[in-house]
C-alpha positions as CSV (number, residue, x, y, z in Angstrom):
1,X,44.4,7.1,102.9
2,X,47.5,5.2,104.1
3,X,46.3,5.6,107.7
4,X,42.9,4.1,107.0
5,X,42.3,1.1,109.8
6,X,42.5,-1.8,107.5
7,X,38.6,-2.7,108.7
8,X,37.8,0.4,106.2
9,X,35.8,-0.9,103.7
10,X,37.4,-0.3,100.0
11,X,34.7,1.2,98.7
12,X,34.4,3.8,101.0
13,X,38.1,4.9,100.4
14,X,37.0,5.4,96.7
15,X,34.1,7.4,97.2
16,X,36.3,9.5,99.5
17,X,38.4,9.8,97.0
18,X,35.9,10.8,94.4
19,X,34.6,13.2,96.2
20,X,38.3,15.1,96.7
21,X,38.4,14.8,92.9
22,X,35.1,16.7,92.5
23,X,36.0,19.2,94.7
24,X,38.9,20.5,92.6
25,X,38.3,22.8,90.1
26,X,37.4,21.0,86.5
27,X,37.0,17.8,88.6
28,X,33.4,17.9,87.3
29,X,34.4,16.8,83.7
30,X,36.3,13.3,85.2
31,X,32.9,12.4,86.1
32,X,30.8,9.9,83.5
33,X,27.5,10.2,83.1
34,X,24.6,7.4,84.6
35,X,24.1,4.7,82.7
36,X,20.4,4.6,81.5
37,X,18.5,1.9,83.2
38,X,18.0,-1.1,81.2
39,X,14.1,-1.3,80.5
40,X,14.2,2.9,79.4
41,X,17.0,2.0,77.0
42,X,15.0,-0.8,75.8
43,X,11.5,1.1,75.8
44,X,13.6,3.9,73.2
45,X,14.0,1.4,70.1
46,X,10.2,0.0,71.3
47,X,8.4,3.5,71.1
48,X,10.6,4.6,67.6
49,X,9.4,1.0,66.5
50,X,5.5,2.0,67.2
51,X,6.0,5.4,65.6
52,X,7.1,4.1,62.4
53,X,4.1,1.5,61.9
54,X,1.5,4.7,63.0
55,X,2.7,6.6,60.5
56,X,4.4,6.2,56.5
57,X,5.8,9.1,55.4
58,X,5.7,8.0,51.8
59,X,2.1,6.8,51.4
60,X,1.4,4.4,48.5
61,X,-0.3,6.0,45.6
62,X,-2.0,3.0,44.0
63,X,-6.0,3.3,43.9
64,X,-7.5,1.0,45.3
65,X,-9.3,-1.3,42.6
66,X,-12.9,-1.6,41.5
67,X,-14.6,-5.3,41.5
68,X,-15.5,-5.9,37.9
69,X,-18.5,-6.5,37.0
70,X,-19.4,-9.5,34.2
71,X,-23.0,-7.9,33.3
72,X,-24.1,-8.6,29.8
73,X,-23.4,-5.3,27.3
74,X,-26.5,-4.6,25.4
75,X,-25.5,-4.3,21.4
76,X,-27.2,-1.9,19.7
77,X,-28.1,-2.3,16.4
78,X,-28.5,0.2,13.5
79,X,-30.5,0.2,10.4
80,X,-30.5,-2.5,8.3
81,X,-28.3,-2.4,5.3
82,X,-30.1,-2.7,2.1
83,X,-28.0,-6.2,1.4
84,X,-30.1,-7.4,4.4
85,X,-33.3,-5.7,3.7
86,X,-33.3,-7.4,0.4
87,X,-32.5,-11.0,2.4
88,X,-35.7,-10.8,3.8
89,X,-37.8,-10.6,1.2
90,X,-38.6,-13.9,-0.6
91,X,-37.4,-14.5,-4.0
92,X,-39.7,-14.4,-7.1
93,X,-39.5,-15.4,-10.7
94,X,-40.7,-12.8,-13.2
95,X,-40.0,-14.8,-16.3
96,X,-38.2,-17.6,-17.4
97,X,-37.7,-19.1,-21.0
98,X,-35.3,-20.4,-24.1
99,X,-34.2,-17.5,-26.0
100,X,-36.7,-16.2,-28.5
101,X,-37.6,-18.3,-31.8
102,X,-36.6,-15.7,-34.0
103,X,-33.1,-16.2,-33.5
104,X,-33.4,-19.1,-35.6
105,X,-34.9,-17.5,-39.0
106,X,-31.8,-16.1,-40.6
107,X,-29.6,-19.4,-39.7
108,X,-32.3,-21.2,-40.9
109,X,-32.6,-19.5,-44.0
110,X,-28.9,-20.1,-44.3
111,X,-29.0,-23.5,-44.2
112,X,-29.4,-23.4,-48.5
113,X,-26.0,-23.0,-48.3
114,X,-23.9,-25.5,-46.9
115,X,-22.2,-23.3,-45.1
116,X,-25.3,-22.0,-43.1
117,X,-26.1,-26.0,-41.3
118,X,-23.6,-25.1,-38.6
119,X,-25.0,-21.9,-37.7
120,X,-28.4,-23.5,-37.9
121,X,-27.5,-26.6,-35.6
122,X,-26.2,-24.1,-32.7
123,X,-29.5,-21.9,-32.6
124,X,-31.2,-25.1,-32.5
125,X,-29.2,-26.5,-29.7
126,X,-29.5,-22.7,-27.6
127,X,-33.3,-22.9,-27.8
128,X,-32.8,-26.6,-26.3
129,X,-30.7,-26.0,-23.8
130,X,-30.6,-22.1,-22.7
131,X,-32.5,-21.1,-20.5
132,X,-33.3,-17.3,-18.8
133,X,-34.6,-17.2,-15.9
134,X,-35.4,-13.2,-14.1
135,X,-35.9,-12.9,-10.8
136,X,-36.3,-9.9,-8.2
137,X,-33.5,-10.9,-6.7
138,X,-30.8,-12.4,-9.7
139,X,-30.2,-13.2,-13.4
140,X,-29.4,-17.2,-13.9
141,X,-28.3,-18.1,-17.3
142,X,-28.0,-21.6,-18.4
143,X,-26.1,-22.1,-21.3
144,X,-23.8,-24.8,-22.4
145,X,-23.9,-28.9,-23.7
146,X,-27.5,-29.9,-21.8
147,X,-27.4,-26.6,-20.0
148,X,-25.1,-27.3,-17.4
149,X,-22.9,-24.1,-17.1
150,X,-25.0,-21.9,-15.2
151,X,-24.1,-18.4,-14.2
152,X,-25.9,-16.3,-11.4
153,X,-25.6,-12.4,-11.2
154,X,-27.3,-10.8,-8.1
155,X,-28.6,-7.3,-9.2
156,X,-26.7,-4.7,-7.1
157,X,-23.6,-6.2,-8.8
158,X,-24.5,-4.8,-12.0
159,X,-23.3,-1.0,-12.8
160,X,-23.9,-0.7,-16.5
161,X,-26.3,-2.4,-19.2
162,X,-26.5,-1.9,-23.4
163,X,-29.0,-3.6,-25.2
164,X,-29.7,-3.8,-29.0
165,X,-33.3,-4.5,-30.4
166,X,-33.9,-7.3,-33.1
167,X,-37.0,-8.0,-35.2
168,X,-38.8,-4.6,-34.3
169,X,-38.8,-5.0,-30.6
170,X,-39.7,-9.2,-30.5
171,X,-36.4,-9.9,-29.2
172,X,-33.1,-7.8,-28.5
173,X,-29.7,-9.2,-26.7
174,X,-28.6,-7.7,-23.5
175,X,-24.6,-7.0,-22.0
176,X,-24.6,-6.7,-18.5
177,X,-21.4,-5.2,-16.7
178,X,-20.7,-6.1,-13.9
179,X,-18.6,-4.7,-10.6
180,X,-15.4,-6.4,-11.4
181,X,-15.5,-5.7,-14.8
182,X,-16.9,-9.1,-15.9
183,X,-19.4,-9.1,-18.6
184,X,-22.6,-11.0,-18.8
185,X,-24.9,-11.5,-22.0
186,X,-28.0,-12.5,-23.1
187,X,-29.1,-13.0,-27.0
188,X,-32.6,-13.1,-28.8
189,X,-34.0,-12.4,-25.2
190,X,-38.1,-12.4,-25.8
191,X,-41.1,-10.1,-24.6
192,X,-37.8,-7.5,-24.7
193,X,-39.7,-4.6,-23.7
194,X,-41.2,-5.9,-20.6
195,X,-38.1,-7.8,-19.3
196,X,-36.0,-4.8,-20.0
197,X,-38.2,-2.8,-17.9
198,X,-38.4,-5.2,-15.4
199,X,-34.5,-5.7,-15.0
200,X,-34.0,-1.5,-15.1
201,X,-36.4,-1.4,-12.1
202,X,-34.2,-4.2,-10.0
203,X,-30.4,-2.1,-10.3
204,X,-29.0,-0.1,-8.0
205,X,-30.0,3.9,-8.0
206,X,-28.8,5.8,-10.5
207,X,-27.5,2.2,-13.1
208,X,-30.5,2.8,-15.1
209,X,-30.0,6.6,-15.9
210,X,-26.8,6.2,-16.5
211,X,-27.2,3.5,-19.1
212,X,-29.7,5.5,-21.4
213,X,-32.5,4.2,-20.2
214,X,-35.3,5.2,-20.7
215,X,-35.1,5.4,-24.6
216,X,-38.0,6.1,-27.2
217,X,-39.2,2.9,-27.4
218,X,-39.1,2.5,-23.2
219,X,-41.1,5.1,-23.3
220,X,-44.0,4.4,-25.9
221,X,-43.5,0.6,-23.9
222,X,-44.6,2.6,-20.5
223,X,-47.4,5.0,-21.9
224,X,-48.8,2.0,-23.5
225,X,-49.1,0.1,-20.0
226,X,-50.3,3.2,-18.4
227,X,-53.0,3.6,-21.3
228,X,-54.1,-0.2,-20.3
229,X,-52.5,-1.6,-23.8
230,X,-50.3,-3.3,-22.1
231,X,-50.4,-5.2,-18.6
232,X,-48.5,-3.8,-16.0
233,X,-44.4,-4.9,-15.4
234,X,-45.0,-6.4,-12.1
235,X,-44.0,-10.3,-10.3
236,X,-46.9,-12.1,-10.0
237,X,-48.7,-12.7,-6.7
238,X,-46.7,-14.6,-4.4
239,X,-49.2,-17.9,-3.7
240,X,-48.5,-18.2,-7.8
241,X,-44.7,-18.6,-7.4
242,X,-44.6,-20.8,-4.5
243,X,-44.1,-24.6,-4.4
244,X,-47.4,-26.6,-4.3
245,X,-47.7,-28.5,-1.0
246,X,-46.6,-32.1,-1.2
247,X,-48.4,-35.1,0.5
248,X,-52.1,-35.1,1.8
């Protein structure tokens, strides 16, 4: 190479020198590989790029969601309870009164003594200002100075009853017990045969067996009204019990 005219290019020394490398045995492994041109090595990351958007290899496993709808849901309604069967039927009075007369005979027979004019005076203020009044609904009781403690007892609240009869039927007092445990009573209670039906008929199934009812007398009470000796134990006609019109 020493000998080379100096107008040799440099270039062409090297490739002859190359070439006498190749040529000796193992002389292949000197050699480098080609670069990669510049848009193929920029076309790799490009394709690998468009390979990974076409395909996930860990799909999402959410579901998709469902538009909700705001339609009205339809409420279906069962039988009414008896509570609200009873609410629609209109209230009406069967009887309402002072406590029977007779209460007063014995206090007033008492009243010889002097200490029989108390005993007297209350059984004269009860017939003034007590007042029972049966419905087919409740019990009210107004009792009290000028009757202004009032208590109300709605039947179904009542689970036991014992009465006791005065003057041969005329009369007879009532205990009423109710759900809680409370009791309610009534004395010298009048037309006692008729209203003691009456209030037996209004209690909840089974309150009347239970309490004894009906007894001898009930019964004689009930063959007598279905013999026509007695009128029938039944609320008056509703145009009766309602409120006159007012104005013209």
């Amino acid at each position: 190479f020493l000998g080379a005219p100096p107008t040799t290019p440099m270039s062409r020394y090297c490739s002859l020198a190359l070439a006498a490398l190749v040529s000796l045995p193992g002389g292949e492994s000197l050699l480098l590989p080609a670069p990669a041109p510049h848009r193929a090595a920029a076309a790799a990351p490009l394709a690998a790029r468009r390979v990974s958007m076409a395909y996930n290899p860990q799909p999402s496993k959410a579901k998709p969601r469902k538009a909700k709808s705001k339609e009205p849901k339809q409420k279906v309604k069962g039988p009414p309870s008896a509570a609200a069967q009873l609410q629609l039927v209109p209230e009406q009075t069967f009887y309402e009164a002072a406590p029977s007369i007779t209460e007063t005979i014995i206090p007033g027979l008492s009243v010889l003594t002097v200490v029989g004019i108390i005993p007297f005076g209350a059984s004269l203020a009860r017939q003034a200002w007590t007042r029972y009044k049966i419905t087919n609904k409740r019990l009210e009781i107004k009792s009290g100075f000028q009757g202004k403690e009032v208590v109300q007892v709605t039947w179904r609240e009542v689970v036991d009853v014992k009465w006791l009869r005065r003057f041969g039927g005329a009369a007879g007092d009532l205990v009423l017990t109710l759900q809680d445990g409370a009791k309610v009573e009534m004395r010298a209670l009048a037309e006692f045969e008729r209203n003691l039906n009456f209030i037996m008929a209004q209690l909840g199934d089974g309150v009347a067996a239970d309490s004894g009812f009906p007894d001898g007398p009930a019964r004689e009470f009930e063959e007598r009204v279905q013999s026509g000796e007695e009128p029938p134990v039944e609320l008056p006609p509703l145009s009766e019990t309602e409120p006159a019109p007012t104005g013209a």
